[in-house]
C-alpha positions in Angstrom: 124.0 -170.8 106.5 125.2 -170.5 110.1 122.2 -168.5 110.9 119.7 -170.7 109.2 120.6 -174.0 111.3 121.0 -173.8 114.8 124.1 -176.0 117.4 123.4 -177.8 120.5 123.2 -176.1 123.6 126.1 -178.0 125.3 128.5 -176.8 121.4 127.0 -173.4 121.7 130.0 -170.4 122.6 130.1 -169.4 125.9 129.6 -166.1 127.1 132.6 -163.4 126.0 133.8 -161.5 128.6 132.7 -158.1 128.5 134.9 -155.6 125.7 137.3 -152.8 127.0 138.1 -150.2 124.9 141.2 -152.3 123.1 138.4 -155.2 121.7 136.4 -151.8 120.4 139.1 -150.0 119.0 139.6 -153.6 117.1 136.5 -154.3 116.2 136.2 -150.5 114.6 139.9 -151.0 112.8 139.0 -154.2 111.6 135.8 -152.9 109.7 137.6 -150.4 108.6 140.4 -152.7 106.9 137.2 -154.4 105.3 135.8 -150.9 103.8 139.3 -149.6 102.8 140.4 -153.1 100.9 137.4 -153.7 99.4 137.2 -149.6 98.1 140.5 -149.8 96.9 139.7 -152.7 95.0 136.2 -151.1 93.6 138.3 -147.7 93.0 141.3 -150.1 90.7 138.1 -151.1 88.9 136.7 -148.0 88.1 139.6 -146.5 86.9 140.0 -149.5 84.4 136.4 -149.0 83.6 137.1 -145.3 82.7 139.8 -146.1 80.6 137.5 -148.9 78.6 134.5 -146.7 78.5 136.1 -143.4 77.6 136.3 -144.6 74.0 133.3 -146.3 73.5 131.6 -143.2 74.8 133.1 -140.9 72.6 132.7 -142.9 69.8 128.9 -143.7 70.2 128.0 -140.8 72.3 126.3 -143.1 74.6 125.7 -142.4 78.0 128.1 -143.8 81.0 126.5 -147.2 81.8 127.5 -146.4 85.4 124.8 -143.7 85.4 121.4 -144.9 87.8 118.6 -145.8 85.5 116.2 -148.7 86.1 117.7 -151.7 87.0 117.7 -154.5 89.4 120.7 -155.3 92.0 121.2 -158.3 94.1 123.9 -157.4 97.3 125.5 -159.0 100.6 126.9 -157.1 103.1 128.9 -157.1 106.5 129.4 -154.7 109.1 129.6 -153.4 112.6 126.0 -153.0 114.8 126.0 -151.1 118.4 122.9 -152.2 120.6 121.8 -149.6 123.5 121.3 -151.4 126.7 117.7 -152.0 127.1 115.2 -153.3 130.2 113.9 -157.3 129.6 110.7 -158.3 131.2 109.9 -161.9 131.2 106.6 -163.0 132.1 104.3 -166.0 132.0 100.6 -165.5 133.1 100.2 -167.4 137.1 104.3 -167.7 137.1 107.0 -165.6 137.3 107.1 -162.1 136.0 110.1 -160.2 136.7 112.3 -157.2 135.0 115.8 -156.6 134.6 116.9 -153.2 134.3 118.9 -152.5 132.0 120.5 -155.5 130.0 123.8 -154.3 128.4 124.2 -156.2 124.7 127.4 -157.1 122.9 127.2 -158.0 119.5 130.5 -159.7 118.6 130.0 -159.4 114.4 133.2 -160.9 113.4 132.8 -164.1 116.0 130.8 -167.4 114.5 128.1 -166.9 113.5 129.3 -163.6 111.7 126.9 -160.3 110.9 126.0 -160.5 107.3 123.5 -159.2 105.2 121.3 -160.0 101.7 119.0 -157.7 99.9 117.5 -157.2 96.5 116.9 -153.9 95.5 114.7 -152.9 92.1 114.9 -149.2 91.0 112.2 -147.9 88.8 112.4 -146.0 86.1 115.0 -143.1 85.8 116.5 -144.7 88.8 115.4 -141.8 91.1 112.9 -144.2 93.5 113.6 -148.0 94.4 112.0 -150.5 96.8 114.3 -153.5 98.4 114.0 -156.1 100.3 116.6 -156.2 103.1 117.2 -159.5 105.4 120.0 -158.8 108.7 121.5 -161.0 110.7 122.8 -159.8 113.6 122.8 -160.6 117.0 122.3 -159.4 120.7 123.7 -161.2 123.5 123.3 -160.1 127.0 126.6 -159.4 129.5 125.6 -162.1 131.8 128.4 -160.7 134.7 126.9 -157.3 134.4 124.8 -155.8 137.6 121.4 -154.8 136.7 118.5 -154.0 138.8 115.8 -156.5 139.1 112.2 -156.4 140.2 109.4 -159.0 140.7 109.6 -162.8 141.2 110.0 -166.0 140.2 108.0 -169.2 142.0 106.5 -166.7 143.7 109.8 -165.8 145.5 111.0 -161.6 145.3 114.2 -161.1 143.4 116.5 -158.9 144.8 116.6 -155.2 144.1 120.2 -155.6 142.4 122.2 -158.5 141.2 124.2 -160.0 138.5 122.4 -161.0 135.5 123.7 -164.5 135.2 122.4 -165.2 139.7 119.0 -165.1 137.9 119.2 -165.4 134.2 121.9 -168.4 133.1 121.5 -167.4 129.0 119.9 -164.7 127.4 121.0 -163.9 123.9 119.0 -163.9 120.5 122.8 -165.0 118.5 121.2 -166.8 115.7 120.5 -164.2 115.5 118.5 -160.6 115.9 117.6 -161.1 112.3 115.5 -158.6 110.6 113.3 -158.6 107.7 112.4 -155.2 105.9 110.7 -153.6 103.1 112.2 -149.9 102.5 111.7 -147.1 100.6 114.7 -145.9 98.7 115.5 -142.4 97.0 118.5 -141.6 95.2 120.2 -137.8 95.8 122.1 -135.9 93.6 124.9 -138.2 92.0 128.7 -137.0 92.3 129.8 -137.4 89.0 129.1 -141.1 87.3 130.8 -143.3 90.0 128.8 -141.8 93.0 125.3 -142.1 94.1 124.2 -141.4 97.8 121.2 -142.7 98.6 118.1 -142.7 101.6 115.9 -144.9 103.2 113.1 -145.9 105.3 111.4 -149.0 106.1 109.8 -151.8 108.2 108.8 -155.4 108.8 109.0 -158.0 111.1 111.7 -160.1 113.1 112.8 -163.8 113.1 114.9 -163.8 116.0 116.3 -167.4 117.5 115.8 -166.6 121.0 118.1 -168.7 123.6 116.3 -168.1 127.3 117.2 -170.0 130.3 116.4 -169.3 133.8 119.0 -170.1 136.2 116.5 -171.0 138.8 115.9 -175.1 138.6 112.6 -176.1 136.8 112.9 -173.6 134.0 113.5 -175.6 130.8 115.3 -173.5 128.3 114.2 -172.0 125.1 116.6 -172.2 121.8 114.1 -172.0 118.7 113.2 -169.1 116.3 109.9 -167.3 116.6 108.0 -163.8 115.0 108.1 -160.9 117.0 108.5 -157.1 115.7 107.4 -154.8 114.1 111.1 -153.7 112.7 112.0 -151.1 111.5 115.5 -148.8 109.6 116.5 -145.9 108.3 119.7 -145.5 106.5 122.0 -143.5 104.1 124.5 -144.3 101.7 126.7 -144.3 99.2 126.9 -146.4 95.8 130.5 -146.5 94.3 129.1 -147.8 90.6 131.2 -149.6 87.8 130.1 -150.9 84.7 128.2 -154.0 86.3 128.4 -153.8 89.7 128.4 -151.5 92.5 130.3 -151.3 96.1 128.2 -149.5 99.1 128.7 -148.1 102.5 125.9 -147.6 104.5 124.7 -146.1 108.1 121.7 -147.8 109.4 119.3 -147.1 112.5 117.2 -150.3 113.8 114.8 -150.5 116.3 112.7 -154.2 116.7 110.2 -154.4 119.2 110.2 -157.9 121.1 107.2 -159.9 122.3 108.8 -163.3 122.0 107.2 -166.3 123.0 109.1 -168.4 125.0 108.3 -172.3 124.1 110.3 -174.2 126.6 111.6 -176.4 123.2 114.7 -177.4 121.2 114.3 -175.6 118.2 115.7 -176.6 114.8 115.7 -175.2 111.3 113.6 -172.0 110.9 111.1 -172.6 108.6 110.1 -175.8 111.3 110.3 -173.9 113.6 108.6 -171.0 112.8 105.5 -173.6 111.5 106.0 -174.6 114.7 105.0 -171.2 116.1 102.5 -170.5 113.9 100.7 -173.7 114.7 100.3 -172.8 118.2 99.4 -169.1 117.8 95.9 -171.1 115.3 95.3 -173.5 118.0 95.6 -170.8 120.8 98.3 -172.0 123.0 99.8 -170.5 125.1 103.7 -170.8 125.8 104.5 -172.3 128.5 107.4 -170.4 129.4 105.5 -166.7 129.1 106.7 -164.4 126.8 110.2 -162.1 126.7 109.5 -158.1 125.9 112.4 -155.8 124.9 113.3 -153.7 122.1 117.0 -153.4 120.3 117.2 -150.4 119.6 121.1 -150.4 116.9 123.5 -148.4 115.4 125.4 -149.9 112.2 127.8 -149.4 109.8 127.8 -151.9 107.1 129.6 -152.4 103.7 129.1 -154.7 100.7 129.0 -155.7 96.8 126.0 -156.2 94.6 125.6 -156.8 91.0 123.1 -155.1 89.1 121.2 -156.0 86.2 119.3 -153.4 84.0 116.9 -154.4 81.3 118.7 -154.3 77.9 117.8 -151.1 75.8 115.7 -151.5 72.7 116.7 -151.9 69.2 116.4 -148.8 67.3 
């Protein structure tokens, strides 16, 4: 997976220039072609579905199998995240220690390495209350040509009261991403009819971003691994579109992580090495040696996906 195994520095995509309203407007009409080709797809289905199930219902008198009841689903997703601006503060005990104020993010979904989402959601009995597991991959770049107000120093020299991100920071971005790991709460509302099932949550974990941190000031090495931070946390709504096996979803999402990442001064490479890595040093007691970077992403999102469920068969009579 792209997000799972990271490029060189020297390969990695330069910085986009920042949107106007047309790369918006495309970016919004884009995921809305997504939504509207995949529903009409889901809605062709269902309408075969009724046609197939209509007679086995009223032969049997069974219930629609499209109704919620316990099962287990397994989704993906994609969609469209906006980031609020928000200040950074980098600093490393006896060194520099510095804030920018405020760092405008971009997000770019559809650009390599794409948003995309995985969950596995279990609903318990009656299909009322579930639990899931949701992993995100987003990701939150900074616009380096962007002013921003800076305060503090670095080797001991002031920073001016107002520059351009990249005359201080030359990269800044966590695209491999801002990926989130939560555990949420989920509750069904009243269904519309068989096909239709809205839905809440609420939830929280922890973050494995990759951050990618380099100073432009020389004698700053650079830091491209992934590392913890968080907590993390969501809220969403939604609405399930069931058919006989699977189901098609849209979803609003609220996420807020919390950063306190350490900044190693290393090459990074897969995650599960890396964040060993990490985990190593935080047992020995190390400090990094580049400080630590604090922020918090605060995201809108609209996503949209498939996932197939599986519901335990019914017993014999």
């Amino acid at each position: 997976m792209t997000g799972i195994l990271t490029i060189g520095w020297n390969g990695a995509r330069q910085a986009v220039a920042p949107a106007g309203v047309v790369d918006k407007l495309s970016v919004l009409a884009a995921a809305i072609l997504i939504t509207a080709s995949t529903a009409a797809t889901v809605l062709e289905q269902s309408a075969l579905d009724n046609q197939s199930g209509g007679a086995t219902s009223s032969d049997t008198g069974a219930a629609p199998t499209t109704l919620p009841t316990k099962e287990t689903m397994v989704g993906a997703y994609t969609g469209v995240p906006y980031t609020y601006p928000s200040p950074v503060h980098i600093h490393k005990e006896g060194g520099e220690d510095f804030t920018i104020d405020s760092v405008h993010w971009y997000t770019a979904p559809f650009h390599n390495p794409i948003y995309y989402g995985a969950r596995v959601m279990q609903w318990f009995t009656g299909g009322k209350a579930g639990v899931m597991l949701d992993f995100m991959h987003s990701k939150a770049m900074a616009r380096l040509d962007k002013e921003a107000n800076f305060s503090g120093q670095i080797d001991g020299k002031p920073l001016p009261a107002r520059a351009r991100i990249r005359d201080i920071v030359k990269k800044l971005e966590f695209s491999h991403g801002h990926n989130m790991l939560l555990l949420t709460g989920l509750l069904r509302l009243p269904g519309i009819g068989a096909h239709l099932s809205p839905y809440v949550g609420v939830g929280g974990g922890a973050l494995l971003p990759h951050a990618e941190v380099a100073l432009t000031a020389p004698g700053h090495p650079r830091t491209y691994e992934y590392n913890y931070a968080g907590p993390a946390g969501q809220a969403l709504v939604g609405l399930e579109v069931r058919l006989s096996k699977m189901s098609f979803f849209v979803e609003y999402k609220f996420t807020y992580g919390k950063y306190g990442a350490p900044l190693s001064q290393m090459d990074g490479s897969w995650l599960f090495s890396d964040l060993w890595r990490e985990f190593q040093r935080w047992r020995k007691g190390e400090q990094p040696p580049g400080g630590h970077i604090d922020t918090d992403i605060v995201s809108h999102q609209v996503v949209s996906g498939l996932a197939v469920r599986f519901a335990p068969r019914p017993a014999a009579p």
